[in-house]
C-alpha positions in Angstrom: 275.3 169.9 -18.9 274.9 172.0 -15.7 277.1 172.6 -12.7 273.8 171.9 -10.6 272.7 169.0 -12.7 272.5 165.2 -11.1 273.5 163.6 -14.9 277.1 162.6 -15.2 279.8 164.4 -17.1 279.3 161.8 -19.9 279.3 164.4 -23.3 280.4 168.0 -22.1 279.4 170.7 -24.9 282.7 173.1 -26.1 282.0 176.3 -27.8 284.9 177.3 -30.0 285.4 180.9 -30.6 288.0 182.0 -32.7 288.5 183.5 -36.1 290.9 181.4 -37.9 289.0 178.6 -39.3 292.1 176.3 -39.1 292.3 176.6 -35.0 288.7 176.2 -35.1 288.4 173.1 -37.2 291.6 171.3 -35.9 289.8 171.9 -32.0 286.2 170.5 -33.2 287.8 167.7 -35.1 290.0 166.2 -31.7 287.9 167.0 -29.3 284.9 165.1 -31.3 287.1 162.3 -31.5 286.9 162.6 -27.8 283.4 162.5 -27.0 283.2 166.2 -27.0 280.1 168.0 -28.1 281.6 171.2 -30.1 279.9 173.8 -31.8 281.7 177.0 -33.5 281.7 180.8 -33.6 284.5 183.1 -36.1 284.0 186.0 -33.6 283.4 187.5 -30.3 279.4 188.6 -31.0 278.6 185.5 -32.6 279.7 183.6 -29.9 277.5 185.4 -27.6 274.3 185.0 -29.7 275.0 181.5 -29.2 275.8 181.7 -25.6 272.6 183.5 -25.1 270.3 180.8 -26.6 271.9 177.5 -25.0 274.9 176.8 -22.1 278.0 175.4 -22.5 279.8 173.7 -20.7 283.4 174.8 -21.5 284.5 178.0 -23.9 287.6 178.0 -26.0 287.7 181.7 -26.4 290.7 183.9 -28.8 291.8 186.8 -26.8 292.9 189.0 -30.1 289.7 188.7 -32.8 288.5 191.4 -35.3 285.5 193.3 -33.6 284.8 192.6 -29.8 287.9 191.5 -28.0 288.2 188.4 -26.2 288.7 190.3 -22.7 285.2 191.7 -23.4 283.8 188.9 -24.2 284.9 187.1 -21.2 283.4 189.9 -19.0 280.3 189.4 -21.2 279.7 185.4 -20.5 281.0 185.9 -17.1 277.4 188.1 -16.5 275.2 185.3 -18.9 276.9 182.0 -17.3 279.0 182.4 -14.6 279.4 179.0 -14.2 280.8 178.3 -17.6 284.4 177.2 -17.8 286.4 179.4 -19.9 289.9 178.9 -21.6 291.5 181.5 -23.2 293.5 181.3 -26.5 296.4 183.3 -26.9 299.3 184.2 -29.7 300.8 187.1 -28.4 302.4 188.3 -25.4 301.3 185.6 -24.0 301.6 185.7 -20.3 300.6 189.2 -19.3 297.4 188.7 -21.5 296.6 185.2 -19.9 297.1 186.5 -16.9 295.1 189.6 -17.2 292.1 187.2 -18.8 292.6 184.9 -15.8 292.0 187.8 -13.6 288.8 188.4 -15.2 287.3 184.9 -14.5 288.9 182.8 -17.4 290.0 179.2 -16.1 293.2 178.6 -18.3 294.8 179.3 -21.1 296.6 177.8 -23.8 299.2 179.6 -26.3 299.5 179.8 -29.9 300.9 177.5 -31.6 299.5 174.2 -29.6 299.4 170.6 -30.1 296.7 168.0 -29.4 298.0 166.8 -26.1 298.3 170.4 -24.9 294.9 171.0 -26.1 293.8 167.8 -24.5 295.3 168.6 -21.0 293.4 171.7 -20.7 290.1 170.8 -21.9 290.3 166.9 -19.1 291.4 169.7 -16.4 288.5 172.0 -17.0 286.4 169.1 -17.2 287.8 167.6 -13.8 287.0 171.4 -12.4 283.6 171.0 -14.0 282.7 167.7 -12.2 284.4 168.8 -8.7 281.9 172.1 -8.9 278.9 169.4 -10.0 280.0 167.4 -7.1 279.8 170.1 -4.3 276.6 171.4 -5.6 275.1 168.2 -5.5 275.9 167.5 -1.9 275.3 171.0 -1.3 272.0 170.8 -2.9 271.7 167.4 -0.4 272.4 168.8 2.9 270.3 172.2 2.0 267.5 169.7 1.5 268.1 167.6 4.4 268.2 170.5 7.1 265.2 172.2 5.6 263.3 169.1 6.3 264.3 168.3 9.9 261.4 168.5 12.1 264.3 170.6 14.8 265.3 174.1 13.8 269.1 174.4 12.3 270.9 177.8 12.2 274.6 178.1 11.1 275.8 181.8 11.9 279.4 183.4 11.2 282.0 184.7 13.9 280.4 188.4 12.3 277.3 187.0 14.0 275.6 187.0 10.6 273.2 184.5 9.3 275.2 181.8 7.0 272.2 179.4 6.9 268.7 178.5 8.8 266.1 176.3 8.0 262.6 176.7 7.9 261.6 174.9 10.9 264.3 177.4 12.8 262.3 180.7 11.4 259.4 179.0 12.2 260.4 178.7 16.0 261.4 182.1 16.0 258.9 183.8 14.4 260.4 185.3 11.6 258.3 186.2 8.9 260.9 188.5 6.9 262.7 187.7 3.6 265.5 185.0 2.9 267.7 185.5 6.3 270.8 184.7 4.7 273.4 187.5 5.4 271.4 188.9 7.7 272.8 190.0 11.2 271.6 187.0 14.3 269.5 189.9 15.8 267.2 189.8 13.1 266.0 186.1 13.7 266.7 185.4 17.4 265.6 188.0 20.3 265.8 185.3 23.2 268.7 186.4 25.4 269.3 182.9 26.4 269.7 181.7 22.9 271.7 184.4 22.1 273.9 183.7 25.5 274.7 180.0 23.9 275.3 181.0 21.1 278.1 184.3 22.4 279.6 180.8 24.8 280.0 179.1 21.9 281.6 181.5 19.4 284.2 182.4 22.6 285.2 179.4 23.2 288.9 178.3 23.1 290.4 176.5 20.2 291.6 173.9 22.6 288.2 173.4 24.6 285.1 172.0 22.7 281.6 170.9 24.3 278.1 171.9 23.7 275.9 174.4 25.5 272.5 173.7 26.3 269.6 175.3 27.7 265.9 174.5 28.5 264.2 177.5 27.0 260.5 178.6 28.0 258.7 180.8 25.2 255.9 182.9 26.5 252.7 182.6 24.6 252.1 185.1 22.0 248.5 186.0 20.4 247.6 182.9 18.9 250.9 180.9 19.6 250.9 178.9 22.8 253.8 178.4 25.6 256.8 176.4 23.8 259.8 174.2 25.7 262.5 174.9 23.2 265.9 172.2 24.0 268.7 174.7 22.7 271.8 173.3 22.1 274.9 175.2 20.3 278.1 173.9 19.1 281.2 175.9 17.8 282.3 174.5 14.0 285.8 174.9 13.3 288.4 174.6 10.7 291.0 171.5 10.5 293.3 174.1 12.0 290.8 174.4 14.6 289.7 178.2 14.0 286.4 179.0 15.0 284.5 179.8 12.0 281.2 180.4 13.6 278.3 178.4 15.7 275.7 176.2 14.5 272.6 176.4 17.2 270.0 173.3 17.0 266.5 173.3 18.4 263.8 171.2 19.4 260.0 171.5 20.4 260.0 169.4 23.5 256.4 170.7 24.6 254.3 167.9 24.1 257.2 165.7 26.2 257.5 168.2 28.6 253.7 168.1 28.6 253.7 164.2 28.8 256.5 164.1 31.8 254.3 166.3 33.8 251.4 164.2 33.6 253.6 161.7 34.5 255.1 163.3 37.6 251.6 164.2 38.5 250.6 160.8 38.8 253.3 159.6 41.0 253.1 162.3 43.2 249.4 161.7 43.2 249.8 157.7 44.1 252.5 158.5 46.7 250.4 160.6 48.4 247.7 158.5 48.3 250.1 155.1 49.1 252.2 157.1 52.2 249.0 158.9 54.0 247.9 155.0 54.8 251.3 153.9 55.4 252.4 156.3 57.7 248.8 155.7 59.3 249.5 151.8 60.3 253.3 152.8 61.2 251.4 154.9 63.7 249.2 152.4 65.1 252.2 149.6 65.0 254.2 152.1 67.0 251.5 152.7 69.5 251.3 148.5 70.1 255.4 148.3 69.8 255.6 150.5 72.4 253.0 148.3 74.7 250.5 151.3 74.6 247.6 149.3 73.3 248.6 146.2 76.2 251.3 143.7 76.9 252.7 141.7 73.1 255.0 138.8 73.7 258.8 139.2 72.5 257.4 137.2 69.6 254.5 139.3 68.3 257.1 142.3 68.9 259.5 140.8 66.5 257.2 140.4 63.8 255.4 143.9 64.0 259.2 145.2 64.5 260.0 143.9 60.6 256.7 145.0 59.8 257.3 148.3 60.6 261.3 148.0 58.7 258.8 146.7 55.5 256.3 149.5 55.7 259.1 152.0 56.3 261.0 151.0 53.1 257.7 151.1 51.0 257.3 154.6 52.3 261.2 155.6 51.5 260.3 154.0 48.0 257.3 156.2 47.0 259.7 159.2 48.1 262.7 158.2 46.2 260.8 157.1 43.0 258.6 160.5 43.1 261.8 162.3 43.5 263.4 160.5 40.6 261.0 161.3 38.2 260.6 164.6 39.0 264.3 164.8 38.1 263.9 162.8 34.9 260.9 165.2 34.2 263.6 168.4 34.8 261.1 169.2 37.3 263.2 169.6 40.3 265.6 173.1 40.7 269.3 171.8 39.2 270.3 175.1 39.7 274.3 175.3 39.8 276.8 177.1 41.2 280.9 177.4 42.3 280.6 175.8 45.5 283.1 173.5 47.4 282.7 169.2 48.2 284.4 169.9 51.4 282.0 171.2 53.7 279.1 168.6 52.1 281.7 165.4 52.6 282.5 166.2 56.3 278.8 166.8 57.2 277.7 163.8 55.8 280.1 161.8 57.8 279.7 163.5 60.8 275.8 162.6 60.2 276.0 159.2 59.2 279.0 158.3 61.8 275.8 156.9 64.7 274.6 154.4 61.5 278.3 153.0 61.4 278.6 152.9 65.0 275.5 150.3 65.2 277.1 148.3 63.0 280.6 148.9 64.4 282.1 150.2 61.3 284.9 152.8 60.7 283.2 155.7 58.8 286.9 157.6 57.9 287.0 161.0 55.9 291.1 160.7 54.2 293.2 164.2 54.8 291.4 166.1 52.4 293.5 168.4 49.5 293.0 172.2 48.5 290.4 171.4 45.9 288.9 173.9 44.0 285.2 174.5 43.8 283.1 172.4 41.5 280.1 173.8 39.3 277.2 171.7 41.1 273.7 172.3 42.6 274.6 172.1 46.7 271.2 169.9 47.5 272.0 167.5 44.5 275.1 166.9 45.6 274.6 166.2 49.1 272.1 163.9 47.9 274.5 161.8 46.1 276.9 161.6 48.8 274.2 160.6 51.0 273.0 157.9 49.2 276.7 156.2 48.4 277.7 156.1 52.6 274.6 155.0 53.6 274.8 152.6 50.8 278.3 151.5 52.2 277.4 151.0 55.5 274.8 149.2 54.6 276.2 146.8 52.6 279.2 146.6 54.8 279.5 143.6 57.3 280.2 144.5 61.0 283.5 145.7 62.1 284.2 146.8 58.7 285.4 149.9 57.2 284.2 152.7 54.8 286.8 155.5 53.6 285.8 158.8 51.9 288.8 160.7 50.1 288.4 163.5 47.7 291.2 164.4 44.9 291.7 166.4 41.1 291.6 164.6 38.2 292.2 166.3 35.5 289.4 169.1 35.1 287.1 167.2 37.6 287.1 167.0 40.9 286.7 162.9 42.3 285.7 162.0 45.4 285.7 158.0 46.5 283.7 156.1 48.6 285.5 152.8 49.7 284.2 150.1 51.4 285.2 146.7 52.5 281.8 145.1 52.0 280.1 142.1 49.9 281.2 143.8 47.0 279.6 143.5 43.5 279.5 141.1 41.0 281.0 142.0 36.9 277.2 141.1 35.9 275.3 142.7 38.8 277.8 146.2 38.0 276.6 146.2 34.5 272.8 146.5 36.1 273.0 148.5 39.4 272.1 151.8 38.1 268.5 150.9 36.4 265.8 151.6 38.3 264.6 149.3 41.4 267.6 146.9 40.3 269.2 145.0 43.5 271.7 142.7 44.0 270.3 139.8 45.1 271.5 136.6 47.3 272.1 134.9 50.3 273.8 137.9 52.0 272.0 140.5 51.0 268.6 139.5 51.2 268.3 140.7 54.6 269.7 144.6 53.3 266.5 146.8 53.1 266.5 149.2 50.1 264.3 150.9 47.3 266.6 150.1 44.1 266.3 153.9 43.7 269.4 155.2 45.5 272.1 154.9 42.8 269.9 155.6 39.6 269.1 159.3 41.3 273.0 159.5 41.7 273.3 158.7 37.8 270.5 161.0 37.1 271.9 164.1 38.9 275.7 163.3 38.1 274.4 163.0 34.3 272.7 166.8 34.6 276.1 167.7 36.0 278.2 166.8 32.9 279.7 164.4 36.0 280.2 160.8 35.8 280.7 157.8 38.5 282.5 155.0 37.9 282.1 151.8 39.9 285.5 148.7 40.5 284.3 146.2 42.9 285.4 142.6 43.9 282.9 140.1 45.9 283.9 139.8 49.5 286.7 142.0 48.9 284.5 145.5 48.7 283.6 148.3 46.4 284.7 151.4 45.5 282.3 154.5 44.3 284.3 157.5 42.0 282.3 160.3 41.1 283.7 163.2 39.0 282.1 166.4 38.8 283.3 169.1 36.7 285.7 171.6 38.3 284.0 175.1 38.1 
């Protein structure tokens, strides 16, 4: 039986080396009655012939025999079968020897004179060592054959920056065409400075901090390979103690989706085009008979062209919105992010929103704002999503209401709230108000224009932040909007 064999430990084979026939007899005969599988050899070179043609599992070897000492010997089978347990037999000063042999790969040892349970102990521990080493290499042998069939690339480095494992479809996305890369230094497989960026963020990272770094990687074409969208991600692995031990870096081919989602984009931009060129074309002409240019219209007809227009104007704000959401689902628009402050973005947008409350006579308030620190955020996304959550307030905010913007820490993010006192927002309806074109719908709101587009772009962007938002509302009571974004 092998250590990287899938059998059981059912009848593990014992070589018994030792030149008094007595100690060799007396081992064969118990450990038979055990289940054992023994053979025996009176000295050191016999021993080793037979070692040579077949593998035991387990070797009681004498230390003191006429000819080749055991301490030889056990350097000997150490070099033919490394993974062969060896227990040392001893009669004479015993520890120093034992120890000496131990130090020189032996597993155990058991002195001169011994009884049957002593010999019995040693032999079930060896055999328990045996099936814990048969064990790992299984699982070993498991995951090795797992990750080198993952259609993503896997590397596992060390903090020495060497290569501790990588999988063919890894080497394959790099290029690498030299021998076995175990061992060698990450330079040798990986030449992309933004891979080798994640990978430096990940092995710096503090003990107390863990998250994953990710990066949309171009790769240029070369020769005969075509342009590849590589979707890095790297991850520190730690100890229980929580030592960094190295990174593991993950990769996929995301080429023929990134291919796919620009088709995709294409198309919408390609049908809003062709849907708002039209549209803006009647909005136009309605204007030109709203305004009386084209003759007199009763307060009747005016009415009805007046929604019109409202109807025409929303389909128009809809082709935008959903063109600009897929772009972003398509990582097609610039999320480029840096330290900036919510400050600045929250007052302007109430200043700029402040004539859309006054219509509807609400209080558009901005709360005593804090020192906050800056937040790691692209400025346009962000003003974005505070756009679209106050004019969603107002909007769904009845006359003479209120809507109350307030900004705080919590914990490494900073929050900022919008707070209304509007129809508020049924437990089911919450569950549903971020999917696409999804609107609450009844009695009081049917008369509320919208796309159904305005808070899944918030999701979308918050979501390429790392950021979150986080919705409590109560029907007729109002709603309140939290959105964190990580602090920079």
């Amino acid at each position: 039986m092998k250590i990287d064999s899938c059998e059981e430990v059912s009848s593990p084979s014992v070589l018994i080396v030792d030149d008094e026939d007595r100690i060799r007899h007396v081992c064969s005969k118990m450990l038979g009655q055990e289940g054992y599988e023994t053979a025996q050899a009176e000295n050191a070179e016999k021993g080793l012939a037979m070692i040579a043609q077949r593998h035991f599992d387990i070797i009681l070897l004498d230390l003191l025999m006429p000819g080749m000492s055991g301490i030889e010997a056990l350097g000997r089978i150490r070099m033919l079968h490394p993974d062969t347990v060896v227990i040392v037999i001893t009669g004479y000063a015993t520890l120093d020897h034992a120890v000496d042999a131990m130090k020189c790969g032996a597993f155990d040892f058991i002195s001169k004179p011994f009884s049957p349970q002593d010999l019995r102990l040693v032999v079930t521990k060896a055999i328990e060592y045996i099936r814990s080493l048969q064990d790992i290499a299984n699982e070993k042998s498991r995951i090795r054959t797992m990750i080198n069939h993952l259609p993503g690339g896997v590397m596992a480095i060390d903090t020495c920056k060497q290569v501790a494992m990588a999988n063919h479809a890894f080497l394959n996305m790099m290029g690498y065409r030299g021998q076995g890369p175990i061992g060698k230094p990450l330079q040798a497989l990986v030449s992309d400075e933004r891979i080798l960026s994640l990978i430096d963020e990940a092995l710096e990272m503090p003990a107390e901090r863990f998250s994953e770094s990710t990066e949309q990687i171009t790769l240029e074409a070369q020769g005969a390979v075509d342009e590849r969208i590589l979707s890095a991600r790297c991850v520190p692995f730690r100890d229980r103690l929580g030592r960094n031990l190295g990174a593991i870096t993950v990769l996929h081919d995301i080429t023929t989706q990134k291919k796919m989602e620009q088709m995709k984009s294409d198309f919408v931009a390609m049908v809003s085009h062709e849907i708002r060129g039209p549209l803006n074309s009647v909005l136009m002409q309605q204007k030109v008979v709203l305004d009386g240019l084209a003759g007199e219209i009763t307060e009747k007809q005016h009415d009805i062209l007046l929604r019109a227009s409202e109807k025409i104007k929303a389909l128009v704000d809809l082709s935008g919105e959903l063109l600009d959401l897929t772009k972003m689902e398509s990582g097609l628009i610039n999320m480029k992010k840096q330290a900036m402050k919510l400050t600045g973005i929250l007052t302007a947008q109430i200043a700029f929103y402040q004539s859309m409350a006054q219509s509807k006579s609400i209080d558009l308030v901005l709360a005593p704002l804090p020192d906050l620190p800056p937040v790691l955020a692209n400025p346009m996304n962000m003003e974005e999503v505070v756009a679209n959550l106050i004019s969603n307030a107002i909007r769904y905010t009845p006359e003479q209401g209120r809507v109350t913007v307030s900004a705080a820490m919590a914990g490494e993010y900073v929050c900022f709230k919008v707070v209304d006192t509007g129809l508020g927002i049924s437990p089911e309806d919450q569950k549903k108000i971020f999917k696409r074109f999804y609107r609450v719908k009844n009695e009081k709101t049917r008369y509320i224009i919208g796309t159904g587009l305005g808070l899944p772009i918030v999701k979308n962007i918050l979501d390429a932040h790392n950021g979150r938002i986080e919705v409590e509302s109560r029907e007729d009571e109002g709603s309140t909007f939290s959105v964190y974004i990580p602090v920079a």
